[in-house]
N, C-alpha and C positions, 0 to 999 in steps of 0.2 A: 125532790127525790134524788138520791145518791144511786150514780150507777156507773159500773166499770165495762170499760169495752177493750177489749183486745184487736189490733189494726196491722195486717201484714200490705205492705205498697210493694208491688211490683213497678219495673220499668226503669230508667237511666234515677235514679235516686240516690246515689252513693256520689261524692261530692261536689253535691250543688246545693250543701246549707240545709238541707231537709229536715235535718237534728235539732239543730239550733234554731229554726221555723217553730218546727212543733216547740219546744222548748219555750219560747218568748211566748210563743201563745197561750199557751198552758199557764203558766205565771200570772200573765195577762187576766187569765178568765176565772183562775184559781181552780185548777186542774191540777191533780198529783198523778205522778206515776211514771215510767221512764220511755226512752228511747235508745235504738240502737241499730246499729247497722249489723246486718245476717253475712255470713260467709258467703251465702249463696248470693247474694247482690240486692236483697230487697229491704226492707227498712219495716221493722217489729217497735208497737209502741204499744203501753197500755193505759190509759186513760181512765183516771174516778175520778168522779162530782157530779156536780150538777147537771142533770141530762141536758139540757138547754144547752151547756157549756163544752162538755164531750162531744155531742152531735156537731157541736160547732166546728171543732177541730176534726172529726172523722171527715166533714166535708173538704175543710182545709187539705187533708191528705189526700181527698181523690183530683187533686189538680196540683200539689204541691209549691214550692217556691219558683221563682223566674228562673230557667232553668234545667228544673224536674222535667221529664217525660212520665208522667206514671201510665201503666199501662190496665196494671191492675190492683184493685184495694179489697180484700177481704179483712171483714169483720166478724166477730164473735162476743154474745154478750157473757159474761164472769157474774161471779156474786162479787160484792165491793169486800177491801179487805180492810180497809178504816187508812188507806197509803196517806202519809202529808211530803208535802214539797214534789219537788220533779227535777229527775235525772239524767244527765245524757250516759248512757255506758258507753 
């Protein structure tokens, strides 16, 4: 079952590789869809595929890379919009 989640991380997450985490992992599990860092300091991703594989990384985000502080992880689930590959903006 294909499914997309939207992922705002709070907490010290702007650079300590948080991008580039999600990013290899996503690839990794074959996960489309992008990342990016927020003006406001927190780190927005949004994640399709395979629920198994998203869950996978939604959890990766609530503890982030060596490094990360996250303090807080909101999610939201989206309808899938058919996204391929993945991107850092």
């Amino acid at each position: 079952m294909i499914v997309r989640r939207r992922v705002l991380v709070g907490g010290r997450v702007h650079g300590v590789g948080f991008r580039v985490s999600v990013a290899r992992r996503a690839a990794g599990r074959g996960v489309a869809g992008w990342v990016r860092n927020r003006p406001d300091g927190t780190v927005e991703a949004v994640l399709e595929g395979e629920a198994a594989a998203v869950e996978s990384l939604v959890d990766f985000c609530r503890h982030g890379p060596r490094g990360a502080v996250v303090e807080r992880v909101e999610t939201s689930a989206e309808e899938p919009d058919g996204l391929h590959g993945f991107e850092i903006r």
